[in-house]
C-alpha positions as CSV (number, residue, x, y, z in Angstrom):
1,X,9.5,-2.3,-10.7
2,X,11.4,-3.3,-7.7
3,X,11.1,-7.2,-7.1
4,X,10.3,-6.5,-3.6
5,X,7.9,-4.4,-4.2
6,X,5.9,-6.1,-7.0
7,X,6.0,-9.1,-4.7
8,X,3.9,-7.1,-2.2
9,X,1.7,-5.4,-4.6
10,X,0.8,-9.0,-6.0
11,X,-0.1,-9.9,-2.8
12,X,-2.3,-7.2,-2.2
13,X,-0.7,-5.3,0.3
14,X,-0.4,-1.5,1.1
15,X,3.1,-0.8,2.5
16,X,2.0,0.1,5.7
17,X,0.9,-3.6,6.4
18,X,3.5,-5.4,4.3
19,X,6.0,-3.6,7.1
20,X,4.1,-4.6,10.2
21,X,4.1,-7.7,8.6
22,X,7.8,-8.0,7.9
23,X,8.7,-6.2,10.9
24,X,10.0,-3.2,10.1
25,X,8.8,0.2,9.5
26,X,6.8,1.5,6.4
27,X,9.3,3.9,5.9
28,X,12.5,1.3,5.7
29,X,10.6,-0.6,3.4
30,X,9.6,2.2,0.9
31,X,13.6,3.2,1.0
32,X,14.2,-0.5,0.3
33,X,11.4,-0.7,-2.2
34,X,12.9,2.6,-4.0
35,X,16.8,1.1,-4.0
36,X,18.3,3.9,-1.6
37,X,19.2,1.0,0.9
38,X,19.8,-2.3,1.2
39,X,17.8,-4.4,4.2
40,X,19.3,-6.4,6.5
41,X,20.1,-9.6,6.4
42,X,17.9,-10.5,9.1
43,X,15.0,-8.8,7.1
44,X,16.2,-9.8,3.6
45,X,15.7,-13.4,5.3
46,X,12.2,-12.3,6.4
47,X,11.2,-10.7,3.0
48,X,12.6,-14.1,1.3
49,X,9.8,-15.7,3.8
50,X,7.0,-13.8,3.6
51,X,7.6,-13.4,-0.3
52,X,9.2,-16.7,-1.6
53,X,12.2,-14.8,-3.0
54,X,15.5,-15.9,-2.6
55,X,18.5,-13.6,-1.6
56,X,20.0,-13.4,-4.6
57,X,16.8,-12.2,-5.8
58,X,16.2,-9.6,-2.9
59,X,20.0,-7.5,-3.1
60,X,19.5,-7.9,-7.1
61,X,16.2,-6.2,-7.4
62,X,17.8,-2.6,-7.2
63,X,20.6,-1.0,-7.2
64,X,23.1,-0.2,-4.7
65,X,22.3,3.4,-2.9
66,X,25.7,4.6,-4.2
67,X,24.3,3.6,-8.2
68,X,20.4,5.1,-7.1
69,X,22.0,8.7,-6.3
């Protein structure tokens, strides 16, 4: 499972919030979530926030879009 999304899961939340949350769209976060794109670094900062992850830990937990197709 996707580091991202196992952190949100542990927390409890459905994807819908986790996105309002982060403040981006439940869609960009499920594409992020699957590893068919990489997020910003503006919200890879906010996921390392809201989560506690670093962002080594964020762009490693899937692989690039080129290596998911």
């Amino acid at each position: 499972m996707n580091i991202i999304k196992q952190a949100r899961t542990t927390r409890g939340l459905i994807l819908r919030d986790a996105a309002n949350l982060l403040g981006t769209d439940a869609g960009n976060l499920c594409r992020i979530e699957q590893g068919q794109q990489e997020p910003s670094i503006k919200l890879a900062r906010r996921i390392g926030q809201v989560y506690g992850l670093s962002m080594d830990q964020i762009y490693k937990s899937a692989p690039s879009p080129r290596e998911a197709a």
